[in-house]
C-alpha positions as CSV (number, residue, x, y, z in Angstrom):
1,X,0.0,0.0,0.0
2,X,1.5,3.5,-0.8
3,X,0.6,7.2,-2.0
4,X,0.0,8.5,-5.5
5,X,1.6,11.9,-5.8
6,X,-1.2,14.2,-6.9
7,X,0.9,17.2,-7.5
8,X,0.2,17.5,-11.1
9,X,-1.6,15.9,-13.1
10,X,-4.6,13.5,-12.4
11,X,-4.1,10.3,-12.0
12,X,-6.4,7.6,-12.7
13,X,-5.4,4.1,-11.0
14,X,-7.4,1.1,-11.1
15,X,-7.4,-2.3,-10.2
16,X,-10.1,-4.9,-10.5
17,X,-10.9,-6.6,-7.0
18,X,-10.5,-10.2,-6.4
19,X,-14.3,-10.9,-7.5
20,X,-13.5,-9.3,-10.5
21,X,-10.3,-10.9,-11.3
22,X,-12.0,-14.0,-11.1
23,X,-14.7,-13.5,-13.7
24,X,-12.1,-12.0,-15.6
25,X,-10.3,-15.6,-15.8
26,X,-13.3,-17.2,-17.0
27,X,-14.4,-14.8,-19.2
28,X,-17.3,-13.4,-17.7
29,X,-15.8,-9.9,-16.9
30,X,-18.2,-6.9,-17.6
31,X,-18.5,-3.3,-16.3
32,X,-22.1,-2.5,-15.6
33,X,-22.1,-0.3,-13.2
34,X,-19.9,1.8,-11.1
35,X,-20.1,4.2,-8.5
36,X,-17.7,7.0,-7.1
37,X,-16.5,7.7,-3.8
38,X,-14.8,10.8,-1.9
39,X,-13.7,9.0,1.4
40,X,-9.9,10.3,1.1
41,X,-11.0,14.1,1.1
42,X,-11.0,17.1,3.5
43,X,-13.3,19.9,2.5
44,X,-12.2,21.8,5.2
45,X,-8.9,22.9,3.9
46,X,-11.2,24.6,0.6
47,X,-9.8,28.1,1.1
48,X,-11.7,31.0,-0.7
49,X,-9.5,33.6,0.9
50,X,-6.2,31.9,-1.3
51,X,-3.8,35.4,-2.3
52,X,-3.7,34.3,-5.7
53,X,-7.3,33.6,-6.7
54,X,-10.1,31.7,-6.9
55,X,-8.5,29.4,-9.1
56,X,-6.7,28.4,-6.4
57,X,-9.5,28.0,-3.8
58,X,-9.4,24.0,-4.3
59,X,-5.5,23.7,-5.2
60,X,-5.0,21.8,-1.9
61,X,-7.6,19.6,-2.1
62,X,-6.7,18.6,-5.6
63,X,-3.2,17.8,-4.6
64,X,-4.2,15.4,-1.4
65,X,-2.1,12.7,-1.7
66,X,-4.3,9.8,-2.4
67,X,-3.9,5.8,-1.4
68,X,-3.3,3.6,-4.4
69,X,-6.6,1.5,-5.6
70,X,-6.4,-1.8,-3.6
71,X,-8.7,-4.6,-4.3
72,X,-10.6,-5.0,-0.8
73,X,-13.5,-3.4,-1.5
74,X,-14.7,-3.3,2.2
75,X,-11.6,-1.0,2.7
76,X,-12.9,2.0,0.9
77,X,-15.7,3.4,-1.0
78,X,-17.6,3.5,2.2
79,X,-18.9,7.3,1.7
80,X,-20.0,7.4,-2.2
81,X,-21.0,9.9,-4.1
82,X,-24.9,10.5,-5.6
83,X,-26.3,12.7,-8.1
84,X,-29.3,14.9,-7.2
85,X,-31.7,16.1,-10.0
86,X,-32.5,19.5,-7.5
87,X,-30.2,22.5,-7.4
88,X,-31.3,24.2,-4.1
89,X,-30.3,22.0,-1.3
90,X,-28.5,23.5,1.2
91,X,-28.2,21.1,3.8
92,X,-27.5,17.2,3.3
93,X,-28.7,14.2,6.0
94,X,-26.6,12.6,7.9
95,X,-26.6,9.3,10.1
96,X,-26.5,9.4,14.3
97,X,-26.4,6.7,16.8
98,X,-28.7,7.5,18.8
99,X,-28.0,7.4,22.7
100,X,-31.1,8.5,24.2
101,X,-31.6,6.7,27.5
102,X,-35.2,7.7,27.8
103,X,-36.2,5.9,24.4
104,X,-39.2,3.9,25.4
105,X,-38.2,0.2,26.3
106,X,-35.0,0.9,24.9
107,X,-31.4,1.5,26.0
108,X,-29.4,1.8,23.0
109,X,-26.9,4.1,25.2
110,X,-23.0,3.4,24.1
111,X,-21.2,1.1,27.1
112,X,-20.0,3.3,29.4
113,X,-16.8,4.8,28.9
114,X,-16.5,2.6,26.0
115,X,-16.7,3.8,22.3
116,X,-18.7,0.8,21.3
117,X,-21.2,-1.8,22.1
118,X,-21.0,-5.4,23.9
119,X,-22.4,-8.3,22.1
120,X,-23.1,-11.0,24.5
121,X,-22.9,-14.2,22.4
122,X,-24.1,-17.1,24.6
123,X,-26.0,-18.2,27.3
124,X,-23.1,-19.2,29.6
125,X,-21.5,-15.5,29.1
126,X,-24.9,-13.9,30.0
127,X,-24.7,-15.3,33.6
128,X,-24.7,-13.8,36.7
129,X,-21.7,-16.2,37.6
130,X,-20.7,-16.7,34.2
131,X,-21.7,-20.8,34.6
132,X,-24.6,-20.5,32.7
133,X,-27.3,-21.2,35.6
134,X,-28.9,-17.9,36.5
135,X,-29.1,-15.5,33.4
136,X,-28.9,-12.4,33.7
137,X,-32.3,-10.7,32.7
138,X,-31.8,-7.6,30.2
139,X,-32.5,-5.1,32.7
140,X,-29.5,-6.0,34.8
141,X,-27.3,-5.3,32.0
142,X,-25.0,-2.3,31.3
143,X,-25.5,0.4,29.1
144,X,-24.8,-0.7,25.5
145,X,-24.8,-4.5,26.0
146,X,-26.9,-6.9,24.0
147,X,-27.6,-10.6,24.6
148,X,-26.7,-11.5,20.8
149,X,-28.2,-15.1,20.9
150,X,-31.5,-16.8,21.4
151,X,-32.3,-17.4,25.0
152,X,-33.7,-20.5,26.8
153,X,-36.0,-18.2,28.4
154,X,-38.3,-16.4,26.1
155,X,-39.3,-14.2,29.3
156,X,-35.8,-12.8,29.5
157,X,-35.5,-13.2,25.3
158,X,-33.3,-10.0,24.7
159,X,-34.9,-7.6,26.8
160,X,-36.2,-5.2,23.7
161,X,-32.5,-3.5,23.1
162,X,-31.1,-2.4,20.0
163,X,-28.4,-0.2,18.3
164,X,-30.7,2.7,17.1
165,X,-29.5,4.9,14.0
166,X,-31.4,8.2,13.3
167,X,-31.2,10.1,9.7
168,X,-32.0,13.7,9.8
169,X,-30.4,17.6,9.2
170,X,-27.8,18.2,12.0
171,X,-28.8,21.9,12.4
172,X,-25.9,22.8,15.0
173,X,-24.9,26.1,14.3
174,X,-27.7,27.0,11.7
175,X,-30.4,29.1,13.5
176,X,-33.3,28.4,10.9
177,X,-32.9,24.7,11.2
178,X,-35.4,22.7,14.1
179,X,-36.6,19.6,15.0
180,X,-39.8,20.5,14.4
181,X,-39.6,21.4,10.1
182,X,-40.0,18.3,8.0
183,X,-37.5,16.7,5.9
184,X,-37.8,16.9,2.3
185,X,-38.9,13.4,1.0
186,X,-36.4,13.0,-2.1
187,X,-33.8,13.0,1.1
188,X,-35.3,10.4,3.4
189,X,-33.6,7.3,2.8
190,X,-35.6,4.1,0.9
191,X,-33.6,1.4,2.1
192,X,-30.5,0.7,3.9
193,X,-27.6,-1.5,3.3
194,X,-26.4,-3.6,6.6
195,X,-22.8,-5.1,6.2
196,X,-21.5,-7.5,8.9
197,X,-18.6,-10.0,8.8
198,X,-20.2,-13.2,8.4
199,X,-17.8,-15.3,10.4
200,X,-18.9,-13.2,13.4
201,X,-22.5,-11.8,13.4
202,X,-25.8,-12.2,11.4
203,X,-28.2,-9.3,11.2
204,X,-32.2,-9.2,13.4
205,X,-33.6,-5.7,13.7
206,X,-36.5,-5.0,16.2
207,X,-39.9,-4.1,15.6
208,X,-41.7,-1.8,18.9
209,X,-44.9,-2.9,18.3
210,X,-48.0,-0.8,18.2
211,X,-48.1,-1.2,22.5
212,X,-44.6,0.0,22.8
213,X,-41.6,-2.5,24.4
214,X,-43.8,-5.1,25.8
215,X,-45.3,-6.0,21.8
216,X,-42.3,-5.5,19.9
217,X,-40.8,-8.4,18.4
218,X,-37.2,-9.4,16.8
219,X,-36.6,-10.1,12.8
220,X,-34.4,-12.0,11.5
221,X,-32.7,-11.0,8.0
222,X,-30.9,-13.1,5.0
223,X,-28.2,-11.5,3.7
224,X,-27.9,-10.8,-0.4
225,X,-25.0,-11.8,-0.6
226,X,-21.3,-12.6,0.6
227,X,-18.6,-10.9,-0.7
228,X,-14.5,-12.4,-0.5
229,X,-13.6,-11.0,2.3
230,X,-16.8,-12.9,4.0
231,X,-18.7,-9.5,4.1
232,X,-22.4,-10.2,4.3
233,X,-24.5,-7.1,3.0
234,X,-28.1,-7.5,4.3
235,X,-30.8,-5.4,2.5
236,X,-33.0,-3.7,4.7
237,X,-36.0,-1.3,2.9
238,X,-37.7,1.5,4.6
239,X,-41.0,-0.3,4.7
240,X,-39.4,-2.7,6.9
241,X,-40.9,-2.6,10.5
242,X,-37.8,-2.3,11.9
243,X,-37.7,1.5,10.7
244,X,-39.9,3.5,12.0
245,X,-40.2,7.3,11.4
246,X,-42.7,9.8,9.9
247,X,-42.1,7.5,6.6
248,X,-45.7,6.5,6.7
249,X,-46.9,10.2,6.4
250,X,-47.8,10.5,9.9
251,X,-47.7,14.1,11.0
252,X,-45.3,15.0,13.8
253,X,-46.6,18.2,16.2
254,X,-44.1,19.4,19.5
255,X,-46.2,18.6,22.7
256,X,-44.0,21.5,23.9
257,X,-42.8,23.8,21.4
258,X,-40.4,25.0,23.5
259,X,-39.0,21.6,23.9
260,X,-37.1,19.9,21.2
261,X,-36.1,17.2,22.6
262,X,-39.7,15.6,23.2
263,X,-41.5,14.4,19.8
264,X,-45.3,12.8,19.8
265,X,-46.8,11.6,17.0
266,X,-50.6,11.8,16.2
267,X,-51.0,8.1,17.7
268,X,-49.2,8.8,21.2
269,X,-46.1,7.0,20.1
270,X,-43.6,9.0,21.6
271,X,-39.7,9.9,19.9
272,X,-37.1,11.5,21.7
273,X,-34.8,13.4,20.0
274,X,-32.2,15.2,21.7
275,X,-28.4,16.9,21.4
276,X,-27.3,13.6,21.8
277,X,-29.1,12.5,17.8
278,X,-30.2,14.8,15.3
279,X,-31.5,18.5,15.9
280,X,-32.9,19.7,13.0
281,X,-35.6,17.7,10.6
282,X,-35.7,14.1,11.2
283,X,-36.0,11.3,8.7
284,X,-36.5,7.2,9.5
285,X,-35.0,6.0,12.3
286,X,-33.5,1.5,12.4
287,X,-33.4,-0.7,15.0
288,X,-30.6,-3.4,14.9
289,X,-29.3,-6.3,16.3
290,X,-26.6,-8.2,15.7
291,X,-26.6,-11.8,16.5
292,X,-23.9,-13.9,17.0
293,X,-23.0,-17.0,14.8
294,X,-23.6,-20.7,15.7
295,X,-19.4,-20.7,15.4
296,X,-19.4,-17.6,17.5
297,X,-21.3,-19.1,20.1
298,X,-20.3,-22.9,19.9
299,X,-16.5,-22.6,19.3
300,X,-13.3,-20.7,20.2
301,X,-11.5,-21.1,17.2
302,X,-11.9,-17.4,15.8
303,X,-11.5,-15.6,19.4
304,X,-8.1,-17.4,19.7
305,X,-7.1,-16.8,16.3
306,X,-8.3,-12.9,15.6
307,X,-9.2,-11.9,19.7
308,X,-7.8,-11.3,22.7
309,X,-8.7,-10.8,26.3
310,X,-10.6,-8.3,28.8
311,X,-11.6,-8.5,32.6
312,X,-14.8,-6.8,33.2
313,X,-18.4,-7.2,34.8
314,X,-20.6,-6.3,32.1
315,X,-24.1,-6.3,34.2
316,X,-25.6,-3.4,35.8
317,X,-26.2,-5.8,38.1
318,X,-24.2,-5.8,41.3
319,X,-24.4,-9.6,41.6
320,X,-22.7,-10.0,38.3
321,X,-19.2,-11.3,38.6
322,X,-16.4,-9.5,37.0
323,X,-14.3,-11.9,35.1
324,X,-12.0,-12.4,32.5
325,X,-13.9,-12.5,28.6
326,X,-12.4,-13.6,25.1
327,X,-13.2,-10.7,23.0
328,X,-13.5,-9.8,19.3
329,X,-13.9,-6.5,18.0
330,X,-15.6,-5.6,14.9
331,X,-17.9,-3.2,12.7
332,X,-20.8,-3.3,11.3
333,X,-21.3,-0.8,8.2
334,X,-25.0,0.8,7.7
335,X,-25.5,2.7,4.8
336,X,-28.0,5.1,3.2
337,X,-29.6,3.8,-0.7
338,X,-30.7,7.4,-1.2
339,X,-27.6,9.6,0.0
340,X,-25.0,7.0,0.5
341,X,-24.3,8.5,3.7
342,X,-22.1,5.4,5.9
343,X,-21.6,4.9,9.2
344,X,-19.3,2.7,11.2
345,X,-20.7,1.1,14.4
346,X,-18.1,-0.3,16.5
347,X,-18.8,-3.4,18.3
348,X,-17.5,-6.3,20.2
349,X,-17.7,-9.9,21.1
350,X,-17.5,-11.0,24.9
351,X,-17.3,-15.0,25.5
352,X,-16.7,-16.4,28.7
């Protein structure tokens, strides 16, 4: 891996990935479509005040030195870029991880001190003596932990938890932004591309339920596909149930109008918003889970060979006993169909 010098001209460099060099040696090799991305690139150093003109406004962007094109395709192209038909948008959406504490039935809250989330990935781990015999019930967890398996005990069956991502306008510094405007609809996402590594993690996503926490269910998803690096992208539309929102047309009004951290719909279904997510106009919001894999949860072949170790007690729980884990960190990648906005949610494995 190395730099291109982009000090004069522009270079093009391009190399086929290893699924394309391998329809290349059978013959099946064809470019349909392509796409473009800007991942490498600070905006901020754009200087309109340059001494000698504006045609040198962008000269320091232009001469960024760039990476060379490598074939893992997980490694870059994670923010690309779109093409909008309208010329007057002044603002773009973005993705947040929500950590609101006071969503309904949810604590979606980062682990404390930590700058990701635990994924719990068996029965024994999720014990209050780490022996398999009492579980812990979701409640007694920390912040930011999820139980990623299917438990025994449907009553304590993942405790309604999720990672929550919010899309809207972060209207921090701009004074005619609020919670309380609507988004335009070309700029609300459609659908959402999940990617997980497929060694590690398949993809559920909760649905709340009409009655809030206590009807919400889990969903399980398929992935589309697998890529070479064992990638799984999981397709997940905005009509899914796990994405909830004003998608469905429902009008939003401010109980308080003064208070834009409190959202109520027209059916009593409350959203909090706060500085913590998005504060200007909202779009959907997703509810995901990862789950670990039957290898994951049955064998310790990849935490030896790609992990390592951490002591902690991971319940909220005083009863729970600190104790040393296998770990495995990892990401999972959620981006936008409509604005191809990504984000990066950091996450990791804890086995006992």
């Amino acid at each position: 891996m190395a730099f291109l010098d982009n000090s004069g001209d522009i270079i093009l460099d391009a190399v086929l990935t290893d699924a394309g060099r391998k329809r290349l040696a059978r013959g099946e090799f064809s470019i349909t479509k392509f796409a473009f991305s800007d991942e490498e690139i600070n905006y901020t150093i754009f200087n309109s005040s340059h001494s000698s003109g504006s045609a040198f406004y962008d000269i320091d962007i232009m001469q960024t030195p760039i990476l060379e094109a490598f074939t893992n395709n997980s490694s870059l192209m994670k923010t690309k870029l779109v093409s909008l038909n309208r010329q007057n948008i002044l603002f773009m959406p973005i993705f947040k991880l929500n950590t609101i504490s006071a969503l309904p039935g949810f604590d979606a809250s980062q682990v404390t001190g930590k700058p990701y989330h635990g994924i719990i990935v068996d029965q024994n781990t999720a014990s209050v003596a780490g022996d398999g015999v009492v579980p812990l019930q979701a409640s007694q967890l920390g912040p930011g932990f999820l139980l990623g398996f299917e438990q025994i005990n449907a009553a304590v069956r993942r405790g309604a938890r999720a990672i929550v991502i919010d899309q809207g306008i972060d209207g921090a510094g701009a004074t005619n932004l609020e919670i309380s405007q609507t988004m335009d609809s070309d700029l609300k996402e459609t659908a959402y591309l999940v990617k997980l590594d497929n060694r590690l993690l398949t993809l559920d996503g909760y649905a709340r339920g009409t009655g809030g926490a206590s009807t919400g269910r889990y969903v399980s998803f398929d992935s589309s596909f697998v890529d070479d690096d064992n990638i799984a992208t999981y397709y997940v539309p905005a009509t899914s149930e796990i994405v909830q929102g004003d998608r469905d047309g429902v009008r939003f009004a401010l109980s308080d109008p003064t208070n834009n951290s409190e959202f109520r719909k027209a059916t009593d279904e409350e959203v909090f918003f706060s500085s913590a997510s998005v504060n200007g106009p909202v779009g959907p919001r997703i509810y995901l889970h990862p789950i670990a894999t039957s290898l994951v949860q049955n064998s310790d072949a990849l935490f030896t060979e790609i992990g390592s170790t951490e002591t902690l007690a991971f319940g909220g729980s005083s009863t729970h006993v600190s104790a040393q884990h296998k770990i495995i960190d990892t990401v999972m990648n959620v981006v936008g169909i409509t604005t191809g906005y990504s984000i990066d949610i950091p996450l990791r494995l804890y086995k006992r």
